[in-house]
Structure formats: C-alpha cells, structure tokens
mmCIF entry with sequence, helices, sheets and N, C-alpha, C, O atoms, coordinates in Angstrom:
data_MODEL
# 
_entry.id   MODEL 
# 
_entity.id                         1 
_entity.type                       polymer 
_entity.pdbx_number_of_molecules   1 
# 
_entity_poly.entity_id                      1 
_entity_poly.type                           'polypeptide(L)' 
_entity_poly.nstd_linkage                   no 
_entity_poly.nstd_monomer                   no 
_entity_poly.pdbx_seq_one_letter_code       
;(UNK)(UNK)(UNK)(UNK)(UNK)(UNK)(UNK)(UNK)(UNK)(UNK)(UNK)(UNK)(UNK)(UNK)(UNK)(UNK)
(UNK)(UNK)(UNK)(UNK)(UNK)(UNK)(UNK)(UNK)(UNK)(UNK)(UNK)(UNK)(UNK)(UNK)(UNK)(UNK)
(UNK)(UNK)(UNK)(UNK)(UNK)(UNK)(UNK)(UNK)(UNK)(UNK)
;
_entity_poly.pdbx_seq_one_letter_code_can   XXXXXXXXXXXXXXXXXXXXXXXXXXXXXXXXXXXXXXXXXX 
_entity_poly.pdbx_strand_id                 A 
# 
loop_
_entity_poly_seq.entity_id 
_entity_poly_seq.num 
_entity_poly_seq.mon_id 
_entity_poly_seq.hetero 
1 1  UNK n 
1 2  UNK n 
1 3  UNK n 
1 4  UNK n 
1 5  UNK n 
1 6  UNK n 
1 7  UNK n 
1 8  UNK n 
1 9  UNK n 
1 10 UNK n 
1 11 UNK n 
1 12 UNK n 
1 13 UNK n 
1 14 UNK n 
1 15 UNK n 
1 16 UNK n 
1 17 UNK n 
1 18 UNK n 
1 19 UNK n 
1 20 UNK n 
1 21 UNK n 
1 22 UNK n 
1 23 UNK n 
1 24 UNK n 
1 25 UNK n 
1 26 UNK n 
1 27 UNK n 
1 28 UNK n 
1 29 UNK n 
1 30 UNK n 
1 31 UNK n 
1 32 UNK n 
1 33 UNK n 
1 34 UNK n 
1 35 UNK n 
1 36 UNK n 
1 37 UNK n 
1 38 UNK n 
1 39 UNK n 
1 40 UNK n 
1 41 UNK n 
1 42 UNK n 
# 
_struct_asym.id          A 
_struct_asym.entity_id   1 
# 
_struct_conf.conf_type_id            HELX_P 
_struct_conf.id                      HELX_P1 
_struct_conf.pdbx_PDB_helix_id       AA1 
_struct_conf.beg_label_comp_id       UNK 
_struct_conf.beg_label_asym_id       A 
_struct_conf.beg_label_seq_id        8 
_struct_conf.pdbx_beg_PDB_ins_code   ? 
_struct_conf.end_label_comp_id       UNK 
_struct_conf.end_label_asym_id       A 
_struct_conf.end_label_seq_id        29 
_struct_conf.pdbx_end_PDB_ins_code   ? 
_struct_conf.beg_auth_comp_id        UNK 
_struct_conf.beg_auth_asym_id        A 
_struct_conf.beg_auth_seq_id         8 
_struct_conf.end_auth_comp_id        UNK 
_struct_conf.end_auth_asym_id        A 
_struct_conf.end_auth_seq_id         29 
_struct_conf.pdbx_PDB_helix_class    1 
_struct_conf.details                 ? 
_struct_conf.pdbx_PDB_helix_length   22 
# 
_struct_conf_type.id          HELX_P 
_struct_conf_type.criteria    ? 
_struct_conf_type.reference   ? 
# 
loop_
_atom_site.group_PDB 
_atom_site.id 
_atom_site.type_symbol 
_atom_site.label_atom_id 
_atom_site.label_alt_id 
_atom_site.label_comp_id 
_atom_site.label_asym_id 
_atom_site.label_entity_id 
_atom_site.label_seq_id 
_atom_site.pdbx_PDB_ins_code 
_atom_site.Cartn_x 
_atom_site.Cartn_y 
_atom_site.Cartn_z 
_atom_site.occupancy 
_atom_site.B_iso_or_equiv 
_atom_site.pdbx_formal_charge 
_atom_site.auth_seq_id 
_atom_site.auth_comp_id 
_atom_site.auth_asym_id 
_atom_site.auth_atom_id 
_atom_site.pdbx_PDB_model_num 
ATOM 1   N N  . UNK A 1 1  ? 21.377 -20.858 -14.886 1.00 0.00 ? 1  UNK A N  1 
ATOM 2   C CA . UNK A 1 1  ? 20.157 -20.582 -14.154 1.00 0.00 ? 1  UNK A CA 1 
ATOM 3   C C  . UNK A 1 1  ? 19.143 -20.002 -15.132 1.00 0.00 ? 1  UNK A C  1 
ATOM 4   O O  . UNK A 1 1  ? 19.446 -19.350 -16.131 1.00 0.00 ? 1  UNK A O  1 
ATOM 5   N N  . UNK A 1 2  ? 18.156 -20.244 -14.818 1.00 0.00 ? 2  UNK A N  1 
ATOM 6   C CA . UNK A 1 2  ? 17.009 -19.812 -15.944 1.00 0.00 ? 2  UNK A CA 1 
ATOM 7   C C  . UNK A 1 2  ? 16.210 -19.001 -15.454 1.00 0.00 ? 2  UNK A C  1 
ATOM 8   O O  . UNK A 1 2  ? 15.793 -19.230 -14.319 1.00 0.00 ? 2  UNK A O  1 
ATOM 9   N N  . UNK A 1 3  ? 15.772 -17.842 -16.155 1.00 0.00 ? 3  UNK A N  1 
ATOM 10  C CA . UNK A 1 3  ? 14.873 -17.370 -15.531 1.00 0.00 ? 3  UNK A CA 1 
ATOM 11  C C  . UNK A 1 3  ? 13.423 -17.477 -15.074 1.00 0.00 ? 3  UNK A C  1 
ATOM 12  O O  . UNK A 1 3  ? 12.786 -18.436 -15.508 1.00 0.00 ? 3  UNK A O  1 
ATOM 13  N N  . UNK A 1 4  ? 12.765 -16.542 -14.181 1.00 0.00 ? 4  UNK A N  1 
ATOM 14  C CA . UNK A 1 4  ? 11.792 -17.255 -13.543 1.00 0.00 ? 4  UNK A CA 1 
ATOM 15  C C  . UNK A 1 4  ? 10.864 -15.999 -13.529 1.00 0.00 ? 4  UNK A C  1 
ATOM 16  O O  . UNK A 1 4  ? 11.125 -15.219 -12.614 1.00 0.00 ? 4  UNK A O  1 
ATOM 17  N N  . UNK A 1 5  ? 9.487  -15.518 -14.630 1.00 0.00 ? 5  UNK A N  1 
ATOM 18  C CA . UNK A 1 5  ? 8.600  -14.850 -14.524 1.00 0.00 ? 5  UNK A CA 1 
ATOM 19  C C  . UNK A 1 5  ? 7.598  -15.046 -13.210 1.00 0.00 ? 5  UNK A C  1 
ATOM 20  O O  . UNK A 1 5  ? 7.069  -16.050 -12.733 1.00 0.00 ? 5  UNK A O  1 
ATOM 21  N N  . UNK A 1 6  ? 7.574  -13.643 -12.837 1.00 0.00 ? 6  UNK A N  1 
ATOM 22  C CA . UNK A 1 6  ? 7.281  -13.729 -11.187 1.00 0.00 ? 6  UNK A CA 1 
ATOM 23  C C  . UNK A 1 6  ? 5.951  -12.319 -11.622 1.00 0.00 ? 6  UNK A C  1 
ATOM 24  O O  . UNK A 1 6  ? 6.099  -11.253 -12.219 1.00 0.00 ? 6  UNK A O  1 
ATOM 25  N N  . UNK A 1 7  ? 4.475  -13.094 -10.872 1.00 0.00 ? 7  UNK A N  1 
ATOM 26  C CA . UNK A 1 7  ? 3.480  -12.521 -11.568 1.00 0.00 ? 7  UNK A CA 1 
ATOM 27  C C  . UNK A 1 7  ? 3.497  -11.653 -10.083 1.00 0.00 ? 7  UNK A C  1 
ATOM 28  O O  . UNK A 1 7  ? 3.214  -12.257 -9.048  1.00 0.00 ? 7  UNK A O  1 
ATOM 29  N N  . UNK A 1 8  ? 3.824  -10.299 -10.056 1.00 0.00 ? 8  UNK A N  1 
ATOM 30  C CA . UNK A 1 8  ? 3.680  -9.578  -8.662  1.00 0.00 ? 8  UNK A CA 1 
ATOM 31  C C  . UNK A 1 8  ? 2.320  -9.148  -7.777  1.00 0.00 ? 8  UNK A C  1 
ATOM 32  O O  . UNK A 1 8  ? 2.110  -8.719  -6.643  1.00 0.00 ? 8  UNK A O  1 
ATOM 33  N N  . UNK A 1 9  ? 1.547  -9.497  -8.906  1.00 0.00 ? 9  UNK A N  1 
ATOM 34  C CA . UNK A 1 9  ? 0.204  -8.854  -8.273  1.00 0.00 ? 9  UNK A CA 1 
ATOM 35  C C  . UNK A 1 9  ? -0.666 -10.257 -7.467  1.00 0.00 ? 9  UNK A C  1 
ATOM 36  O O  . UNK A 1 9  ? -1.277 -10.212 -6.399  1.00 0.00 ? 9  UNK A O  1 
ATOM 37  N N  . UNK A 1 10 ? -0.474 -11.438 -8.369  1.00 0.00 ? 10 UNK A N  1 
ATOM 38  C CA . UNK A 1 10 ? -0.826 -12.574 -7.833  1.00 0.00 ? 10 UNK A CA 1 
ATOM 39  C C  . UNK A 1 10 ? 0.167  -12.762 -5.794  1.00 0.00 ? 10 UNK A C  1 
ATOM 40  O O  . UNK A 1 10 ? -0.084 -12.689 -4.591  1.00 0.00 ? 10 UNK A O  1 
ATOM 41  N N  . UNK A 1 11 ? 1.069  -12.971 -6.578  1.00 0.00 ? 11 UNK A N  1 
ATOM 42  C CA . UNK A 1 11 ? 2.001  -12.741 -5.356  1.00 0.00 ? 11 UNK A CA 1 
ATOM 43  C C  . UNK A 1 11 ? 1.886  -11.559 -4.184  1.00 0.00 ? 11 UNK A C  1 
ATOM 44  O O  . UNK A 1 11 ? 2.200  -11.888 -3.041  1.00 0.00 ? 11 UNK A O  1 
ATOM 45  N N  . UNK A 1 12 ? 1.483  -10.313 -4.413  1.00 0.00 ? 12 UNK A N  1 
ATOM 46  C CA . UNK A 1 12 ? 1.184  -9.462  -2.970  1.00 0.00 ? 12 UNK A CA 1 
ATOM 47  C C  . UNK A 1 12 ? -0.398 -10.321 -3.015  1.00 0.00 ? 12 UNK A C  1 
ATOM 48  O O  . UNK A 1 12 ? -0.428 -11.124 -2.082  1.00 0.00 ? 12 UNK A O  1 
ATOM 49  N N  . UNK A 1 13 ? -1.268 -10.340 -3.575  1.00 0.00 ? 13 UNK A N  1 
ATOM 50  C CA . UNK A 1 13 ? -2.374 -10.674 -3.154  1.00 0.00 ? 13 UNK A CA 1 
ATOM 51  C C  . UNK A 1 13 ? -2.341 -11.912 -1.993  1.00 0.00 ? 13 UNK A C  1 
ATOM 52  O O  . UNK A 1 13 ? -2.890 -11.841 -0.893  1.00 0.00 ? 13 UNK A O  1 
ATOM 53  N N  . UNK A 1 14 ? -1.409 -13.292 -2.610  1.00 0.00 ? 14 UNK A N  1 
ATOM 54  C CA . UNK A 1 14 ? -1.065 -13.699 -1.542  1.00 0.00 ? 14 UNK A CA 1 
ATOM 55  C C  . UNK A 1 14 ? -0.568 -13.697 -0.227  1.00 0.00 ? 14 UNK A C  1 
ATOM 56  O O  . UNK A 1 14 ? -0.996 -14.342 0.730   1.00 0.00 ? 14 UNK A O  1 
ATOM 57  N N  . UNK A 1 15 ? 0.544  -12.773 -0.277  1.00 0.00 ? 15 UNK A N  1 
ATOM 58  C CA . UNK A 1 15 ? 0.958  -12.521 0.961   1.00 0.00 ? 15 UNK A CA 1 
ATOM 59  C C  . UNK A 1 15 ? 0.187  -11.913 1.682   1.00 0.00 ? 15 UNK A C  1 
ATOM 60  O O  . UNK A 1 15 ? 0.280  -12.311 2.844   1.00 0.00 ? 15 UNK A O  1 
ATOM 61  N N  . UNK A 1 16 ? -0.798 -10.849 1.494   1.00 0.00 ? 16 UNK A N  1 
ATOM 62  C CA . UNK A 1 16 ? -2.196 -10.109 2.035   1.00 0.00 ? 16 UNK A CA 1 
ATOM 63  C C  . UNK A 1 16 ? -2.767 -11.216 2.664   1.00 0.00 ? 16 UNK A C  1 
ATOM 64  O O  . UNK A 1 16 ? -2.484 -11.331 3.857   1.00 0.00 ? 16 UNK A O  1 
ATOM 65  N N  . UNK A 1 17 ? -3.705 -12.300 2.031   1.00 0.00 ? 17 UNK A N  1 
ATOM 66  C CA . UNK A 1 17 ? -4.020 -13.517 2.640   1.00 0.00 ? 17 UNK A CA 1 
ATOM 67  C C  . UNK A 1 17 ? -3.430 -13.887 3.827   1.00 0.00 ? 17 UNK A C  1 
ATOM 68  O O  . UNK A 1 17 ? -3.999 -13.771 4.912   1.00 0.00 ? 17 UNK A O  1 
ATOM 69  N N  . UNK A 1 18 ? -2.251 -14.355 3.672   1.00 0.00 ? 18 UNK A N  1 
ATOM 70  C CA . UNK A 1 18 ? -1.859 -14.801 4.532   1.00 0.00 ? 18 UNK A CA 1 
ATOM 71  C C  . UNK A 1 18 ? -1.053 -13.600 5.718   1.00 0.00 ? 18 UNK A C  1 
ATOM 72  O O  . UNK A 1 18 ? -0.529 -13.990 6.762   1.00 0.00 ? 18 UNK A O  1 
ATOM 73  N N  . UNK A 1 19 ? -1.084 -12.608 5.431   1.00 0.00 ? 19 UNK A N  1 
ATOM 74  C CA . UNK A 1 19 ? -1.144 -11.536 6.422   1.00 0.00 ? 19 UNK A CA 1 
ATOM 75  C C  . UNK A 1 19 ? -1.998 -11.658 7.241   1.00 0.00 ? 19 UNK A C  1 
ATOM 76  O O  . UNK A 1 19 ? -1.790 -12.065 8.384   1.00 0.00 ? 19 UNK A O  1 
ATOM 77  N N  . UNK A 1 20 ? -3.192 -11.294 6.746   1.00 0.00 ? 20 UNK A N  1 
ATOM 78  C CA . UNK A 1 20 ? -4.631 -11.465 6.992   1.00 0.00 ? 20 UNK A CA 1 
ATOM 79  C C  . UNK A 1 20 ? -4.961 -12.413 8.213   1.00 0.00 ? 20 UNK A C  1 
ATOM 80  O O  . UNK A 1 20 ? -5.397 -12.180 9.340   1.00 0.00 ? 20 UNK A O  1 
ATOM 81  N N  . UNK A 1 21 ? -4.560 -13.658 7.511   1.00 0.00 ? 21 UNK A N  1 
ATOM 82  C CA . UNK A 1 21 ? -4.843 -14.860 8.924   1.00 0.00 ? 21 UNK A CA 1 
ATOM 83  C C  . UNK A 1 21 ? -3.934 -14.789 9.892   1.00 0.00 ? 21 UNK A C  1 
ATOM 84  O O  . UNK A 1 21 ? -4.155 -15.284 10.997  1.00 0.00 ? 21 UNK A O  1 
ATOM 85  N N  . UNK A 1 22 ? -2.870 -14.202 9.612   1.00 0.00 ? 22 UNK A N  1 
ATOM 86  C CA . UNK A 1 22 ? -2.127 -14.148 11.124  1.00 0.00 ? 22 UNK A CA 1 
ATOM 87  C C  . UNK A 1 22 ? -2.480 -13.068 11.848  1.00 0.00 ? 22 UNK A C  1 
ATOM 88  O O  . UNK A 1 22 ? -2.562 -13.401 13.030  1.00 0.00 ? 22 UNK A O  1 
ATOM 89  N N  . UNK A 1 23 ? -2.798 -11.598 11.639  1.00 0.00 ? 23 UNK A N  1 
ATOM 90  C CA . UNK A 1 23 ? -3.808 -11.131 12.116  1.00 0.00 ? 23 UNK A CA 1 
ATOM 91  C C  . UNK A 1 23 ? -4.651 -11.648 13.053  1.00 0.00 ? 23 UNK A C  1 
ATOM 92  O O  . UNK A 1 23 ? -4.445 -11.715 14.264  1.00 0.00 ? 23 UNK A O  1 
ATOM 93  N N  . UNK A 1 24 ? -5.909 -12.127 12.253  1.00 0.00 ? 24 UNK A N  1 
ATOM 94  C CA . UNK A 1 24 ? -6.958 -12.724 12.841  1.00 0.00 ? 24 UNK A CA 1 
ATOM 95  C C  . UNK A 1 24 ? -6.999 -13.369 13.785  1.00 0.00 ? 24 UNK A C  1 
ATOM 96  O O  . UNK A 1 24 ? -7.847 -13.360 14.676  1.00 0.00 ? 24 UNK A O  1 
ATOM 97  N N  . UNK A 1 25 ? -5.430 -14.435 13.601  1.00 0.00 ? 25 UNK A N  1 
ATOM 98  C CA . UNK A 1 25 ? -5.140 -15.236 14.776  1.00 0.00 ? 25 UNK A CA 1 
ATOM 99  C C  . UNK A 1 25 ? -4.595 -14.593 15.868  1.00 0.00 ? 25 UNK A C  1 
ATOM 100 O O  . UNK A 1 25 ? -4.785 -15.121 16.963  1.00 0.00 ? 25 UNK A O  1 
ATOM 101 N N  . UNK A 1 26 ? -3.897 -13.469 15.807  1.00 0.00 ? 26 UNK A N  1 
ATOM 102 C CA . UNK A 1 26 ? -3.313 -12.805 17.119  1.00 0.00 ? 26 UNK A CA 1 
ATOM 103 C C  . UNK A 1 26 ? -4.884 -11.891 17.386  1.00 0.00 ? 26 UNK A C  1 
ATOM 104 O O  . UNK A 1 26 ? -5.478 -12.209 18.416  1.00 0.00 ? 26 UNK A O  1 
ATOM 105 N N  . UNK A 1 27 ? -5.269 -11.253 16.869  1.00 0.00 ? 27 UNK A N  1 
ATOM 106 C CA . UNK A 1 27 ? -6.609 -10.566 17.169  1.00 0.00 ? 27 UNK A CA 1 
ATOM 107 C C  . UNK A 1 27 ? -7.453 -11.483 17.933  1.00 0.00 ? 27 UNK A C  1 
ATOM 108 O O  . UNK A 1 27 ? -8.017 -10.825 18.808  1.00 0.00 ? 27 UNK A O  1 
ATOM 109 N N  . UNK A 1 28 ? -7.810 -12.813 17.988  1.00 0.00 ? 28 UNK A N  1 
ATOM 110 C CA . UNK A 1 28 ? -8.492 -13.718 18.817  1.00 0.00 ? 28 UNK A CA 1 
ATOM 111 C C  . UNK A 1 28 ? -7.763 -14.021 19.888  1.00 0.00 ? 28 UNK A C  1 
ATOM 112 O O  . UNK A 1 28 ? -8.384 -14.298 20.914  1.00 0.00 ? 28 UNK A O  1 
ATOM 113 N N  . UNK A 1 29 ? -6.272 -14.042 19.909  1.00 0.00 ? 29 UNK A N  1 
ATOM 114 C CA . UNK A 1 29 ? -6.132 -14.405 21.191  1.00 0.00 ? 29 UNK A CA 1 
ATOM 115 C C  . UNK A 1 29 ? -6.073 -13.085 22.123  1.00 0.00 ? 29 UNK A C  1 
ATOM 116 O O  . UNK A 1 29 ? -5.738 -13.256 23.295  1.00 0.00 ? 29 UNK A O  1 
ATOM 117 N N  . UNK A 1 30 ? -6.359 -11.852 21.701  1.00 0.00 ? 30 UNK A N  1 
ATOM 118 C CA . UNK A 1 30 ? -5.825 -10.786 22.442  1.00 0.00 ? 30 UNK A CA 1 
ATOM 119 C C  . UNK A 1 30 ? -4.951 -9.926  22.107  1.00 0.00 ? 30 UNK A C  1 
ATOM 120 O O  . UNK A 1 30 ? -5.023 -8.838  22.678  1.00 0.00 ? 30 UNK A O  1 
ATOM 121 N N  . UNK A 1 31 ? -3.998 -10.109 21.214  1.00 0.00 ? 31 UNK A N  1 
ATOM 122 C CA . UNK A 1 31 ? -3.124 -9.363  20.717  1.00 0.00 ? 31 UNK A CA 1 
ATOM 123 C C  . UNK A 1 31 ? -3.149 -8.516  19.551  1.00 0.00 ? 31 UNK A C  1 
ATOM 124 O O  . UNK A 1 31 ? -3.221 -9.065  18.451  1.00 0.00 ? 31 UNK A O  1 
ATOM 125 N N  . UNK A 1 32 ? -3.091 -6.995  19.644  1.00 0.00 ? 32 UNK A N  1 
ATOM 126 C CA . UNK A 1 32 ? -3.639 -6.237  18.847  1.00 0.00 ? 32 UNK A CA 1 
ATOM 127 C C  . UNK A 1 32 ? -2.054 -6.137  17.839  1.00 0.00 ? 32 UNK A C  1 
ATOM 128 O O  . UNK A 1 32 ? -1.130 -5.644  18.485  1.00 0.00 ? 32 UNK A O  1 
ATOM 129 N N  . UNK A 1 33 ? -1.816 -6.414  16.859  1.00 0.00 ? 33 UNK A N  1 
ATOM 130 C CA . UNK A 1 33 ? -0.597 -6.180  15.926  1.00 0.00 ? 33 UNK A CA 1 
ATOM 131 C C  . UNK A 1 33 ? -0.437 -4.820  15.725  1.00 0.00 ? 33 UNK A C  1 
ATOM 132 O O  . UNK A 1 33 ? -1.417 -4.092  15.880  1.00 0.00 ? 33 UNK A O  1 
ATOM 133 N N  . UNK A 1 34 ? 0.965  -4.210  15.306  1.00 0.00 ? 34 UNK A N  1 
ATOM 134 C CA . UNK A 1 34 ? 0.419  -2.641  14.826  1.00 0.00 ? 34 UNK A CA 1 
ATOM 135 C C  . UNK A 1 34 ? 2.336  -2.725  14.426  1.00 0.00 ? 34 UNK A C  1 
ATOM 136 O O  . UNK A 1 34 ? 3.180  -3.598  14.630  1.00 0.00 ? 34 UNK A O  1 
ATOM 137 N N  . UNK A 1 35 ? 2.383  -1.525  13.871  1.00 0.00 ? 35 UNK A N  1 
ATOM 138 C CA . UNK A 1 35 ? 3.610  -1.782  12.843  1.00 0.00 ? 35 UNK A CA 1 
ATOM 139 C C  . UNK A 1 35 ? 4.446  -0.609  13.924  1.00 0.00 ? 35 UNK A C  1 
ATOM 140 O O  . UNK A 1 35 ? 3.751  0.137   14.614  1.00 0.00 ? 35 UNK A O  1 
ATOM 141 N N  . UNK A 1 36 ? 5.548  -0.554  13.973  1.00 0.00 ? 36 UNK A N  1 
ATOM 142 C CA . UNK A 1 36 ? 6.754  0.296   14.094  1.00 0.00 ? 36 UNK A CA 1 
ATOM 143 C C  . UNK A 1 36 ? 7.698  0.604   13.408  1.00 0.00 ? 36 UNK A C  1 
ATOM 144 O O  . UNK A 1 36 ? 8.179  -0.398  12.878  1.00 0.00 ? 36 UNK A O  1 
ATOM 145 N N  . UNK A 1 37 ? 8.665  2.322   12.923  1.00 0.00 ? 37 UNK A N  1 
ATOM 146 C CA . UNK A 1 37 ? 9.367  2.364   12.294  1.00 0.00 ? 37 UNK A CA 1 
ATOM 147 C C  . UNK A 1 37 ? 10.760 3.330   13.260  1.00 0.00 ? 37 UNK A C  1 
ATOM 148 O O  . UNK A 1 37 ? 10.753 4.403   13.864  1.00 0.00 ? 37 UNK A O  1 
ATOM 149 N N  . UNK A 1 38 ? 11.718 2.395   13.019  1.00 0.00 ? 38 UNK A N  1 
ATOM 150 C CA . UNK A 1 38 ? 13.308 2.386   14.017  1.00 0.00 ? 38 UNK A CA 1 
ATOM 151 C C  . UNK A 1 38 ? 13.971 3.501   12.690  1.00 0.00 ? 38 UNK A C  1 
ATOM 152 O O  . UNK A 1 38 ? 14.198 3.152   11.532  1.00 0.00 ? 38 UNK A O  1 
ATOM 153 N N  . UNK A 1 39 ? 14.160 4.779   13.231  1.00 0.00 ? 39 UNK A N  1 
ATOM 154 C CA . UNK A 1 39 ? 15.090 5.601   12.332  1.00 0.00 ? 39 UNK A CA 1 
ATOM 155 C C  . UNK A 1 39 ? 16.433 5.658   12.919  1.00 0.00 ? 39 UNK A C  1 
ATOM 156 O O  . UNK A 1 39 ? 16.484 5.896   14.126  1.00 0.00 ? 39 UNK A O  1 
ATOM 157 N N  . UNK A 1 40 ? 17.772 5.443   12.135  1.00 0.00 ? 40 UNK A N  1 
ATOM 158 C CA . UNK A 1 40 ? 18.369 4.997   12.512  1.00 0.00 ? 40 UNK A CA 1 
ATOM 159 C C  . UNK A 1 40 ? 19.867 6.232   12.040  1.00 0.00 ? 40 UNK A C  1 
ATOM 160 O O  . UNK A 1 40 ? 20.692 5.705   11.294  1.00 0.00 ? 40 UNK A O  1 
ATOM 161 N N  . UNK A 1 41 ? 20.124 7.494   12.383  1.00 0.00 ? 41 UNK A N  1 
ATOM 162 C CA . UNK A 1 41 ? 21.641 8.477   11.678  1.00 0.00 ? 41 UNK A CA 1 
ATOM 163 C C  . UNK A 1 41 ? 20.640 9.499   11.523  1.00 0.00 ? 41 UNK A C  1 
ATOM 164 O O  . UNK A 1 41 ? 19.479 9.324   11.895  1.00 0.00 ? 41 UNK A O  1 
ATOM 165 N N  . UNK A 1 42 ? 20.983 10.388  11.074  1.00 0.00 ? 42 UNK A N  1 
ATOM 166 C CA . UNK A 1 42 ? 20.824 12.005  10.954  1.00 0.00 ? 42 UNK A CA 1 
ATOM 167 C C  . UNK A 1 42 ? 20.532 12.113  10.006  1.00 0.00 ? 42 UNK A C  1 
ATOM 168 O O  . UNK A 1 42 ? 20.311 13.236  9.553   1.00 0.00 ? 42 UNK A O  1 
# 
C-alpha cells in the first residue's frame, strides 16, 4: 500500500462547503439543525 499525502486544510475547507449546503437546504425547508452531545459513565 502506498502512501497517500492528505492536504487537511483543503479537506476541512471542503467538508465546511458541503456542510454549509446541507444546512441551507434543511434551513429552507424549515428545519433548524443544531448539534447534541450524549455523555455516556461517570
């Protein structure tokens, strides 16, 4: 297997993008997104 230079900043920028439009798309139909965090032992 060979390795594979992985440019990280290009890459979150993308995923932001495309964060972004799914957003937008639930925001138009009505649906406000919002994050939750499940703690889970002591």
């Amino acid at each position: 297997m060979t390795a594979r230079i992985i440019d990280g900043a290009a890459l979150s920028q993308r995923i932001r993008e495309e964060v972004a439009q799914r957003v937008s798309a639930l925001a138009e139909k009505g649906t406000r997104p919002g994050l939750a965090v499940v703690l889970v032992g002591a």
